[in-house]
C-alpha positions in Angstrom: 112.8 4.5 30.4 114.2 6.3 27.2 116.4 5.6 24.6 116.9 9.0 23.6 119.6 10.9 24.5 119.2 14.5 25.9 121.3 15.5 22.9 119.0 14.1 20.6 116.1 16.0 19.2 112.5 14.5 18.5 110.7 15.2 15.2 107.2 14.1 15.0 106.7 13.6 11.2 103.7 12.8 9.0 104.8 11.0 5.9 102.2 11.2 3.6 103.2 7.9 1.6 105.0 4.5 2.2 108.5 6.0 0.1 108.3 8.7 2.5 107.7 6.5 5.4 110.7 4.1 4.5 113.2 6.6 3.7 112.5 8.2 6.9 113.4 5.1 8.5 116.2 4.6 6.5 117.8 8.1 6.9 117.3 6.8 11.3 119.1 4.1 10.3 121.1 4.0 6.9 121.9 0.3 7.3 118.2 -1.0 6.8 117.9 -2.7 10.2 116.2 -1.2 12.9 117.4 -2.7 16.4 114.2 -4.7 17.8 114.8 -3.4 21.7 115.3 0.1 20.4 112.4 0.4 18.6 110.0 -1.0 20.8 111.4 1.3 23.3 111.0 4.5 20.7 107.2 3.5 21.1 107.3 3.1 24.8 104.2 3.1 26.5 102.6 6.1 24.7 101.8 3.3 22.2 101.2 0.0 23.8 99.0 -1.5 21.1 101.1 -0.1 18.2 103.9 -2.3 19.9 102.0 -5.4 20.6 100.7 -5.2 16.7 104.1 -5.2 15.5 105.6 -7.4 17.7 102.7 -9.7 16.6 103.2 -9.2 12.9 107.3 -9.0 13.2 107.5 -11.4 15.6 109.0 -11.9 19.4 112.6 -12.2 20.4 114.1 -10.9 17.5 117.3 -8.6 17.4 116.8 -6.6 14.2 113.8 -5.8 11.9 114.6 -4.6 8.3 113.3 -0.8 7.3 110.8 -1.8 4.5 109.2 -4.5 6.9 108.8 -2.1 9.1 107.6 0.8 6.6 105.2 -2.4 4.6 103.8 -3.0 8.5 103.3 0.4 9.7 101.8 1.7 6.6 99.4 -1.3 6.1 98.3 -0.5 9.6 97.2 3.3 8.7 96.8 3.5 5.2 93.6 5.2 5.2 92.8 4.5 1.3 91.5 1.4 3.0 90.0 2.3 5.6 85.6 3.0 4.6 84.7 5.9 6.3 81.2 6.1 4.9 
């Protein structure tokens, strides 16, 4: 199942940092709330621990999550200044 419309055309993007990450998710949706069931379903099954981590950290059963919550998670979760390589 999709949320995306056949109209609708999919950019894969790499922000490079978290202002580039949130106003990403801001220009999706210019209101600063992200609709829960739509998101989760933009991550769909390609992503199934990605989901279960947010819905973890952001919590079950909720209706909305704010952009920069979202940006502040997703970012923690792949900032790779933190992550020791060596």
């Amino acid at each position: 199942m999709s949320c995306i419309n056949s109209d609708d055309v999919v950019t894969i993007v790499s922000p490079e940092t978290h202002e580039e990450l949130l106003a990403i998710l801001e220009f999706r949706w210019p209101e600063h709330r992200i609709p829960a069931a739509e998101f989760l379903d933009m991550l769909g099954d390609a992503t199934p621990l990605m989901r279960r981590v947010l819905i973890f950290h952001a919590g079950s059963g909720r209706t909305w999550y704010n952009t920069r919550e979202v940006a502040d998670l997703l970012w923690g979760l792949t900032d790779e200044d933190e992550c020791d390589t060596s």
